[in-house]
ROKE-935644 format. One record per residue (C-alpha): residue number from 1; x, y, z. Coordinates in pm, 1 decimal, padded with zeros to 6 digits. Example, Ala and Ser with C-alpha at 12.3 -4.5 7.8 and 13.67 -1.06 7.14 Angstrom:
# ROKE-935644
<site k="1" xx="01230.0" yy="-00450.0" zz="00780.0"/>
<site k="2" xx="01367.0" yy="-00106.0" zz="00714.0"/>
This chain:
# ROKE-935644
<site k="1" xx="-01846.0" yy="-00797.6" zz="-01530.7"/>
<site k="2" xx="-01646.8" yy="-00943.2" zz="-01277.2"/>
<site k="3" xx="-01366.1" yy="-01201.8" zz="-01371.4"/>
<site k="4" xx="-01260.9" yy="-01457.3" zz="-01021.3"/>
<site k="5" xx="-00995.0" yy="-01716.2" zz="-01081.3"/>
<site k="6" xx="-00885.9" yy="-01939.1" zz="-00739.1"/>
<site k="7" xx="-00637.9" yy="-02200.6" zz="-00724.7"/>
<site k="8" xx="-00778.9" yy="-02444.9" zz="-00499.1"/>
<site k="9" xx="-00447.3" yy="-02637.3" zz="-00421.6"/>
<site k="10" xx="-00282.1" yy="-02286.7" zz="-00305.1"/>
<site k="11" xx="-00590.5" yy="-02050.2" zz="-00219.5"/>
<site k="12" xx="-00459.9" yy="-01809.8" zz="-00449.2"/>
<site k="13" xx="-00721.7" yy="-01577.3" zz="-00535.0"/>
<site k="14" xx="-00722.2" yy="-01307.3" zz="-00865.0"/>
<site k="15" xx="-00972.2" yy="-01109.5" zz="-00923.6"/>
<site k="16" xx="-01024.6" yy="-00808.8" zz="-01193.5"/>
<site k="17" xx="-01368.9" yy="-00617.4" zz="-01113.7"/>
<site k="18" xx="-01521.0" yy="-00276.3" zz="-01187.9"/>
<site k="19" xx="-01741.1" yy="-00002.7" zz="-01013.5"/>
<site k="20" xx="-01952.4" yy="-00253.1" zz="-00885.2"/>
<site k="21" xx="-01697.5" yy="-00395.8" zz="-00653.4"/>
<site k="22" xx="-01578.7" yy="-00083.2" zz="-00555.5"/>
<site k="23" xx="-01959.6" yy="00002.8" zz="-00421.0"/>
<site k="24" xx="-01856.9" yy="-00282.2" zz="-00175.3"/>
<site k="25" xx="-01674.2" yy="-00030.8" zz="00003.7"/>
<site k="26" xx="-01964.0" yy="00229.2" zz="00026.5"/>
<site k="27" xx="-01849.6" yy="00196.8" zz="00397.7"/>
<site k="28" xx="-01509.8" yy="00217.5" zz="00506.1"/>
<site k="29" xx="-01342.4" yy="-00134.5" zz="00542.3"/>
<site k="30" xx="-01009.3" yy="-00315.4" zz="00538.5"/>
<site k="31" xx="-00894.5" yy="-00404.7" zz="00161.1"/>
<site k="32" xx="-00763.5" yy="-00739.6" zz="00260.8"/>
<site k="33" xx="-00606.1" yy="-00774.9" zz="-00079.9"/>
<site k="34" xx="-00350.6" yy="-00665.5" zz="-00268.1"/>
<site k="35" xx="-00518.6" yy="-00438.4" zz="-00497.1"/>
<site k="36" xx="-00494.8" yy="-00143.0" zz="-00822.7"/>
<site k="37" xx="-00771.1" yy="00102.1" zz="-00878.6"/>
<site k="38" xx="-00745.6" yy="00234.1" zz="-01239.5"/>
<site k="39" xx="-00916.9" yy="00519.7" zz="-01304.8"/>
<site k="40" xx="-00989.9" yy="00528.5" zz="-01724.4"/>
<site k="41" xx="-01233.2" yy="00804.8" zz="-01838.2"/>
<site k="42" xx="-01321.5" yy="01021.1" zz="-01515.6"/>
<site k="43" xx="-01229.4" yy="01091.6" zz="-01148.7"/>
<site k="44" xx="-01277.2" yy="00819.8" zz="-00885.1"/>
<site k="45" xx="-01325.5" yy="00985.6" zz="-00538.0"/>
<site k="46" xx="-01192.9" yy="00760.6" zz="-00266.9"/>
<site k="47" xx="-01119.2" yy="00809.1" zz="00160.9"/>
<site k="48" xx="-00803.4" yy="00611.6" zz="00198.6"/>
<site k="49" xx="-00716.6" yy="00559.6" zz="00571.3"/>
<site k="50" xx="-00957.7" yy="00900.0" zz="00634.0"/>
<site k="51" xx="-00773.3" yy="01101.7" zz="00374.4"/>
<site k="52" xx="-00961.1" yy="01216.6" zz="00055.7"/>
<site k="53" xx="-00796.7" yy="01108.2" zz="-00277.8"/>
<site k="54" xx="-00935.3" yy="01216.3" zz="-00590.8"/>
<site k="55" xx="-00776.3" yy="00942.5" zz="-00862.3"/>
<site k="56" xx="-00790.4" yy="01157.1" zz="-01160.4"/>
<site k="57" xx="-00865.8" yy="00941.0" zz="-01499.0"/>
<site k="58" xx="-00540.0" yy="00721.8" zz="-01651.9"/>
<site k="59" xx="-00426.8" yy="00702.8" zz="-01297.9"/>
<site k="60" xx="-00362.4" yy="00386.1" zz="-01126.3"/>
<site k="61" xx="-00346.0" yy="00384.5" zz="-00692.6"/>
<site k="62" xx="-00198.3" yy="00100.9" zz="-00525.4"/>
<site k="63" xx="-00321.8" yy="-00009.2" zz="-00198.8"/>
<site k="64" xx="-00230.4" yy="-00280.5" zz="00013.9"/>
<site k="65" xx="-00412.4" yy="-00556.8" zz="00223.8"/>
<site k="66" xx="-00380.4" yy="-00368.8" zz="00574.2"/>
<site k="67" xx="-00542.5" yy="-00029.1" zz="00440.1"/>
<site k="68" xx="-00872.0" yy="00084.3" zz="00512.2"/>
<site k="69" xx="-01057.0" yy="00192.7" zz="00139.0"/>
<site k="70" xx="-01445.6" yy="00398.1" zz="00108.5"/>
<site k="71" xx="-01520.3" yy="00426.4" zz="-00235.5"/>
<site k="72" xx="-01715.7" yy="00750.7" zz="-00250.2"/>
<site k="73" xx="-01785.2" yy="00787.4" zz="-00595.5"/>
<site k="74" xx="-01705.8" yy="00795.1" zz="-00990.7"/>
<site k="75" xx="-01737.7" yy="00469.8" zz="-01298.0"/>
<site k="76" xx="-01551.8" yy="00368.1" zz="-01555.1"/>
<site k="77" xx="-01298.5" yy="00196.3" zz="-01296.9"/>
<site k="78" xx="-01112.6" yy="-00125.0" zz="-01327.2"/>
<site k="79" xx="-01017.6" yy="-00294.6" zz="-01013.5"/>
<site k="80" xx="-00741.1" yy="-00553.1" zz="-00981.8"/>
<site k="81" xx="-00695.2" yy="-00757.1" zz="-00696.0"/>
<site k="82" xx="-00477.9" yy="-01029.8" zz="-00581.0"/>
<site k="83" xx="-00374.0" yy="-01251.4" zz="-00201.0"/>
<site k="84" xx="-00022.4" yy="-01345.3" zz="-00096.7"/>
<site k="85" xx="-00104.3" yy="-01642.1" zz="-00213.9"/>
<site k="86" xx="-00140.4" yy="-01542.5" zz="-00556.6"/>
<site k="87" xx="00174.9" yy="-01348.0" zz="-00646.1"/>
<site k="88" xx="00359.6" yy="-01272.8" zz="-00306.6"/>
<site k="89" xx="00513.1" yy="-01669.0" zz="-00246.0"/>
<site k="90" xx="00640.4" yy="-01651.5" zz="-00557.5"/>
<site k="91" xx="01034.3" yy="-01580.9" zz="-00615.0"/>
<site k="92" xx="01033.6" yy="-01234.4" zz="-00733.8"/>
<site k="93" xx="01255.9" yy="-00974.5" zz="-00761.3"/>
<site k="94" xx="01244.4" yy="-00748.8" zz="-00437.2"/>
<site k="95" xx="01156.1" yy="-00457.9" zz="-00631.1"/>
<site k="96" xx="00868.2" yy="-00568.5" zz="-00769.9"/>
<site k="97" xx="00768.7" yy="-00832.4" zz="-00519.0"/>
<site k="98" xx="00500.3" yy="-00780.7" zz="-00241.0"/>
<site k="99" xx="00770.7" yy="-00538.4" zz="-00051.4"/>
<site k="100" xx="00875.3" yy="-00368.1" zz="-00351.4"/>
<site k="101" xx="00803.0" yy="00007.1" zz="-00462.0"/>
<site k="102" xx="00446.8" yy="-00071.2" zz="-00478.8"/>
<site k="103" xx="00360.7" yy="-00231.8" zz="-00176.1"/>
<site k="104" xx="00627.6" yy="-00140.7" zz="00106.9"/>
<site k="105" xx="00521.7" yy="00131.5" zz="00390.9"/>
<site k="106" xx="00190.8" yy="00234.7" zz="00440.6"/>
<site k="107" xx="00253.4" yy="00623.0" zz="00481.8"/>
<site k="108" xx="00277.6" yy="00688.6" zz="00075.4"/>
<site k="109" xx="00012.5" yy="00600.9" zz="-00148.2"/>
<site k="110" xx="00150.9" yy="00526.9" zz="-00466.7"/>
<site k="111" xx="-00037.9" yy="00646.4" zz="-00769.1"/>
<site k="112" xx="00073.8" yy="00580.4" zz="-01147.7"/>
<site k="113" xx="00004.4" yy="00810.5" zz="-01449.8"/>
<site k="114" xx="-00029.4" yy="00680.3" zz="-01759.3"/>
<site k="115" xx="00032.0" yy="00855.3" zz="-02039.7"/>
<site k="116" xx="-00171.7" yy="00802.8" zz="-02397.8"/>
<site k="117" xx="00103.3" yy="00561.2" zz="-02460.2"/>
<site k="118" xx="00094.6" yy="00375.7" zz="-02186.5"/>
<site k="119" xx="-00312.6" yy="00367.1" zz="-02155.9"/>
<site k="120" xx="-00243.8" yy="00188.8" zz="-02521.6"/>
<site k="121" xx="-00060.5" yy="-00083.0" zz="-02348.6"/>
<site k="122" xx="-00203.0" yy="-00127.6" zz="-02082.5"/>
<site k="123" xx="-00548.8" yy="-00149.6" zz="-02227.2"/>
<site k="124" xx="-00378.3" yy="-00450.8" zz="-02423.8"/>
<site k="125" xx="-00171.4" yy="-00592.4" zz="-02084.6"/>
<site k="126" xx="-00584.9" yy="-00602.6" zz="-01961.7"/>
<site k="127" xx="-00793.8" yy="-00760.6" zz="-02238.1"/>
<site k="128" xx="-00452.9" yy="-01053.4" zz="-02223.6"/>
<site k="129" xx="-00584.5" yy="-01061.2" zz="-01868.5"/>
<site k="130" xx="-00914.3" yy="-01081.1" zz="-01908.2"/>
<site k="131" xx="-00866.4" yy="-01385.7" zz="-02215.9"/>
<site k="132" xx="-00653.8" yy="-01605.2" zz="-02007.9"/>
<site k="133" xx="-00920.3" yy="-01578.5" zz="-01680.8"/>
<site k="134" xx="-01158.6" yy="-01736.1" zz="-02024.9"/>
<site k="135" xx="-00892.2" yy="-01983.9" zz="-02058.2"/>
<site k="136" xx="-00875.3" yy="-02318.1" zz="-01846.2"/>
<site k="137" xx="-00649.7" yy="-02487.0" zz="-01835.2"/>
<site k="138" xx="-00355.2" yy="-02674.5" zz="-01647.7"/>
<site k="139" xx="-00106.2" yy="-02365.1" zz="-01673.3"/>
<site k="140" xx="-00382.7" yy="-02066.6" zz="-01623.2"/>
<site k="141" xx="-00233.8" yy="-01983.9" zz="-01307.8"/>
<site k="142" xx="00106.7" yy="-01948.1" zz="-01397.5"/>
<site k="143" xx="-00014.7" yy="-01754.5" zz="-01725.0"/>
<site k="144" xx="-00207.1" yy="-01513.7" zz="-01455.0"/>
<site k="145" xx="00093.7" yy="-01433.0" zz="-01225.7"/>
<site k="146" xx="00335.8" yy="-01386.2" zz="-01533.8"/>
<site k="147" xx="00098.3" yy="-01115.3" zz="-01632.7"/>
<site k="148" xx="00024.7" yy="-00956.5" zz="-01304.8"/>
<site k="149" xx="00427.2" yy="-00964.8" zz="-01298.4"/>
<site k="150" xx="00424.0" yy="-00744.0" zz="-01593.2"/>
<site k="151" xx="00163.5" yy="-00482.7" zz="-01478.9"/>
<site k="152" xx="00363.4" yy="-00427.9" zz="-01161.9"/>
<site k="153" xx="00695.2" yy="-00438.7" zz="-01334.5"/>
<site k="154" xx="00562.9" yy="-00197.9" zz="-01596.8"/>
<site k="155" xx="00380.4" yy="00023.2" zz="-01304.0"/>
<site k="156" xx="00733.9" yy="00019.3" zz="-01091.4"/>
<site k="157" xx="00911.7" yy="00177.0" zz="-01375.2"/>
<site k="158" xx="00634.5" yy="00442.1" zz="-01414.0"/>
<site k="159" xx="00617.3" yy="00544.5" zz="-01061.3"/>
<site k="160" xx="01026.9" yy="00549.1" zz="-01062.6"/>
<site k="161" xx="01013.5" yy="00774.3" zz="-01334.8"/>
<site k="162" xx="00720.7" yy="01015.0" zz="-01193.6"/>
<site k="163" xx="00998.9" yy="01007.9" zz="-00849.8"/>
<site k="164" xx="01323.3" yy="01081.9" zz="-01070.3"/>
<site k="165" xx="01469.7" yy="00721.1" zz="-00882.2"/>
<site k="166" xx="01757.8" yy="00640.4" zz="-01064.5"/>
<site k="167" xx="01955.3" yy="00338.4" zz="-00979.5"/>
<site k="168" xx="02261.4" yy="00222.6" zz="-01080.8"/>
<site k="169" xx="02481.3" yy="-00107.3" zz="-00987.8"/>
<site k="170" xx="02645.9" yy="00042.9" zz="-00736.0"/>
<site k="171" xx="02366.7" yy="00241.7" zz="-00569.0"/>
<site k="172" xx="02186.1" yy="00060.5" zz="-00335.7"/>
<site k="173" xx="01981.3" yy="00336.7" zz="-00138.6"/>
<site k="174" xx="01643.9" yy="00212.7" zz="-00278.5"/>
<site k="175" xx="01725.2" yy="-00143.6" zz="-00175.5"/>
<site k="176" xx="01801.9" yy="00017.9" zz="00162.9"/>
<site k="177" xx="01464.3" yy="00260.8" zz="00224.3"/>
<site k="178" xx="01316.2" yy="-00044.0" zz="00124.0"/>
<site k="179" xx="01427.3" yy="-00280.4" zz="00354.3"/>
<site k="180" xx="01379.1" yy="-00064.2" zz="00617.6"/>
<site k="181" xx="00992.5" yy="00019.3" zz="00538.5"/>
<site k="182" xx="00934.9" yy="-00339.9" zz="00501.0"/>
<site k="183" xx="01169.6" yy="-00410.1" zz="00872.3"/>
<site k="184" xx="00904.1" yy="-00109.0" zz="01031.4"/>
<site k="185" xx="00616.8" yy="-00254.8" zz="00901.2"/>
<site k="186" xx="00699.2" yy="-00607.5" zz="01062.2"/>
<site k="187" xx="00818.4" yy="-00463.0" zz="01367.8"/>
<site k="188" xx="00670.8" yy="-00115.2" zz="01459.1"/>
<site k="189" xx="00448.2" yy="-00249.9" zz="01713.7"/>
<site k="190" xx="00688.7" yy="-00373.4" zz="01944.3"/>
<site k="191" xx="01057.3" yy="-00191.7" zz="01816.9"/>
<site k="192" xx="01052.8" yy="00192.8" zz="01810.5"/>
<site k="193" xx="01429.9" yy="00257.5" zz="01777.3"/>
<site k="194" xx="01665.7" yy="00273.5" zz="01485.7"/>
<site k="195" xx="01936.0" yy="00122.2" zz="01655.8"/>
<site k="196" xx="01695.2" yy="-00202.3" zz="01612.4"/>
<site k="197" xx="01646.6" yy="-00181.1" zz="01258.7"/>
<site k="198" xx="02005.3" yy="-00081.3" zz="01196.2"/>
<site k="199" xx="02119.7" yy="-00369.4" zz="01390.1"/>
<site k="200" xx="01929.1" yy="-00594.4" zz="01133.9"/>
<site k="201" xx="02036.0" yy="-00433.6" zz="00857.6"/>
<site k="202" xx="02398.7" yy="-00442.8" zz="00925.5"/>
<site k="203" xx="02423.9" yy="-00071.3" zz="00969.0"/>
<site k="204" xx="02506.5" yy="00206.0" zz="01201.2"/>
<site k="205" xx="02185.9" yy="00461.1" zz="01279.4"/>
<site k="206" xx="02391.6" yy="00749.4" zz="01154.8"/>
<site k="207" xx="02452.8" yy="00496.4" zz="00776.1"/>
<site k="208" xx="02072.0" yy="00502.9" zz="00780.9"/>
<site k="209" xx="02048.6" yy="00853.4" zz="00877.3"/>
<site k="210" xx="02309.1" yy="01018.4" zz="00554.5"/>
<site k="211" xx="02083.1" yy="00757.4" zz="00360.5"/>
<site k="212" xx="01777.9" yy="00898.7" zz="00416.1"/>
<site k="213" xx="01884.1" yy="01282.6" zz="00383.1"/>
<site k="214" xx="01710.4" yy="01329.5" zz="00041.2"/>
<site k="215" xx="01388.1" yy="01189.6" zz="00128.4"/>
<site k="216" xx="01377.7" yy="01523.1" zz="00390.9"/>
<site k="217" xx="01237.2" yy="01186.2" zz="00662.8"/>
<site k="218" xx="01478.8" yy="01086.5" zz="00886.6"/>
<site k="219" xx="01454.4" yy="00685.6" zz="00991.5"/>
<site k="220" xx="01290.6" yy="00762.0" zz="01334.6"/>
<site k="221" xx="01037.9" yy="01012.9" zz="01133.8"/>
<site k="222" xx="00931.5" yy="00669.5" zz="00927.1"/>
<site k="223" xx="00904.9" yy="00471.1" zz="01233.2"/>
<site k="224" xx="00710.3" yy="00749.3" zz="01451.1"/>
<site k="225" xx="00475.7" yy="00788.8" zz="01119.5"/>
<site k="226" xx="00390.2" yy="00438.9" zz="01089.6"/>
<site k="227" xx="00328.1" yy="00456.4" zz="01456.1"/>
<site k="228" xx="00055.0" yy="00725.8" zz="01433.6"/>
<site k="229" xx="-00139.6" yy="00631.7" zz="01115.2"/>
<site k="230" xx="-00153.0" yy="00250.4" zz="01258.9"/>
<site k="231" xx="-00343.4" yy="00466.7" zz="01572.3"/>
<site k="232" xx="-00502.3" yy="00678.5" zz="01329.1"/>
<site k="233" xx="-00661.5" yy="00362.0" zz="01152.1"/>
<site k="234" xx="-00735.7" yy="00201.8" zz="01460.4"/>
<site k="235" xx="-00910.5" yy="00533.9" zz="01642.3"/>
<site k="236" xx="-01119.3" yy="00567.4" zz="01332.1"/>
<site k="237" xx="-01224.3" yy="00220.4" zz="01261.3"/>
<site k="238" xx="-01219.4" yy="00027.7" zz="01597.1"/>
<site k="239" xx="-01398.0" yy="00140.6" zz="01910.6"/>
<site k="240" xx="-01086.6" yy="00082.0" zz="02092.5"/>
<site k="241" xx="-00969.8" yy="00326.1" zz="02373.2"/>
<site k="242" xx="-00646.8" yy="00532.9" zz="02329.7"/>
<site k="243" xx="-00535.7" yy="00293.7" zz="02634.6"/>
<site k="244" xx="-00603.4" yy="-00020.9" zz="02468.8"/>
<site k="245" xx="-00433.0" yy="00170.2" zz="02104.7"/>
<site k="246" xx="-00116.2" yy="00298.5" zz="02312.1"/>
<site k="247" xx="-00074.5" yy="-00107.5" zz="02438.0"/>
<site k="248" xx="-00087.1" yy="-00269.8" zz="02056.8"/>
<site k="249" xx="00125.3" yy="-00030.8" zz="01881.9"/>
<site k="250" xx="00420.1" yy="-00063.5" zz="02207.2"/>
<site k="251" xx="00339.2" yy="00153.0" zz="02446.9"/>
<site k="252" xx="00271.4" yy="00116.4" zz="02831.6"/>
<site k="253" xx="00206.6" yy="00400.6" zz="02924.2"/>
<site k="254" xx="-00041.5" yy="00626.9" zz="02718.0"/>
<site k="255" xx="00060.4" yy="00893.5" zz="02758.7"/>
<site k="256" xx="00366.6" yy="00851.1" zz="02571.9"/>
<site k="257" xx="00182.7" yy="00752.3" zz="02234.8"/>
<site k="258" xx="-00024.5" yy="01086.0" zz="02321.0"/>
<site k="259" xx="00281.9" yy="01289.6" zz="02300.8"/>
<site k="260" xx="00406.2" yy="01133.0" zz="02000.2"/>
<site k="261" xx="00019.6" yy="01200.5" zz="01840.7"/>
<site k="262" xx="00005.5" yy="01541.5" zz="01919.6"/>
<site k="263" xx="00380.7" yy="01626.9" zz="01756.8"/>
<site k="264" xx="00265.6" yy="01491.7" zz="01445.7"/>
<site k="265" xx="-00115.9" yy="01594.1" zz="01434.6"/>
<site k="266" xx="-00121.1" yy="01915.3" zz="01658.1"/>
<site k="267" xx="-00426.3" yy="01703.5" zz="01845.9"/>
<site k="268" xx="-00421.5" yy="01411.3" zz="02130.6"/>
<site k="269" xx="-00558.2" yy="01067.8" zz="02011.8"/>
<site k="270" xx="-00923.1" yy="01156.0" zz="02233.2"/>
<site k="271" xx="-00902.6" yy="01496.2" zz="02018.8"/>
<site k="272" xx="-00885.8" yy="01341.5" zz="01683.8"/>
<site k="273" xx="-01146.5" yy="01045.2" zz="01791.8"/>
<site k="274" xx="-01418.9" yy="01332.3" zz="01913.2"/>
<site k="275" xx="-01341.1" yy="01477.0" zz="01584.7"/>
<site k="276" xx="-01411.3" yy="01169.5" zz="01359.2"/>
<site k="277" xx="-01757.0" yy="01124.3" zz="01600.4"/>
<site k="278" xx="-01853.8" yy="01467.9" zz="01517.4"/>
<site k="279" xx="-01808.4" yy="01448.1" zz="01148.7"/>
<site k="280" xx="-01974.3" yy="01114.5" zz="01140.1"/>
């Protein structure tokens, strides 16, 4: 069963669904919402932006509203999904906002275990869910987004964990990588060089560089990434030309973007679109 709540004076929309709305995506499409795919007693096969993810059982994957999602198969799935209307406007925390751990970049998918202690509460986090979208009244909304607030706090500090992330008051590297990702992923299309997002971060592109050392991705690697799976997406789901791809991602001449491809696929865009053709 399907549970929809919608706040008519925002448009917020919440939604917690199962198999059934993942069969929506029998074809690859855009997600359009926030959303968390929680695998429970067996594997969920997806293709997320053309890669193959198999979301073993007690796993949770969170996708955001830009990323393509085809739902090959597997049951026994929950599906929660949310707009920036629902959660993202509200004054959160950064790290567990709509540009926090969960959400920021596009080039790692995030995906949660839960242990047999946390399956215990988060089964309980879900039927709380799923008794206050049976609940209307005057404060359901703000009941909703308290609890969503939970399962991302409560999935933040798992996926921390599973990274060995550990912060203390006067480390502020994660605050950094974040701000950065989120800076690329408003930017990318038009700003390829560090010395941009280091400008607008206060910093000097060798600060972000020593900062980045341990992630073994250098700040113009993140840029040049985002770069490539944005032309990835659009060469597999749009019938636009590598031209017309090389022009919206910053690029006026194409041949530059085909360069930059073909470092970091070993192919040219028309390469990898005559291979998505032939496997289709």
């Amino acid at each position: 069963m399907t549970h929809h709540f919608k706040e008519f004076s925002t448009g917020a929309l919440f939604n917690i669904g199962n198999t059934e709305d993942l069969e929506s995506f029998n074809q690859p499409k855009q997600v359009n919402l926030y959303t968390f795919i929680w695998a429970q007693s067996q594997p969920v096969e997806l293709i997320i932006d053309s890669i193959p993810i198999t979301l073993q059982p007690n796993h949770i994957i969170a996708l955001t509203p830009i990323q393509y999602l085809q739902f090959v198969s597997g049951d026994d799935v929950i599906v929660y999904q949310f707009n920036r209307e629902f959660y993202c406007i509200k004054d959160h925390d950064q790290e567990v906002s709509c540009v926090g751990m969960l959400f920021f970049g596009n080039t790692n998918i995030p995906i949660i275990n839960l242990d047999e202690k946390e399956q215990y509460k988060f089964k309980i986090l879900h039927e709380v869910f799923i008794d206050e979208l049976e609940t209307k009244d005057n404060i359901q909304a703000e009941m909703l987004r308290m609890l969503m607030a939970r399962f991302i706090i409560k999935s933040t500090r798992l996926l921390k964990a599973k990274e060995g992330i550990i912060e203390t008051p006067k480390s502020s590297k994660v605050d950094l990588l974040r701000s950065f990702n989120f800076l690329v992923e408003q930017h990318f299309k038009e700003e390829h060089s560090v010395t941009f997002y280091a400008e607008k971060l206060f910093k000097s592109p060798k600060t972000l560089s020593n900062n980045f050392a341990k992630l073994n991705r250098s700040p113009l690697q993140i840029i040049h990434q985002r770069i490539v799976l944005e032309a990835k997406r659009l060469l597999t789901y749009t019938d636009k030309s590598a031209k017309e791809i090389a022009y919206e991602v910053g690029f006026d001449d194409a041949s530059h973007l085909s360069r930059l491809f073909k470092k970091y696929t070993s192919q040219s865009p028309s390469e990898f679109k005559r291979g998505i053709n032939i496997l289709s």
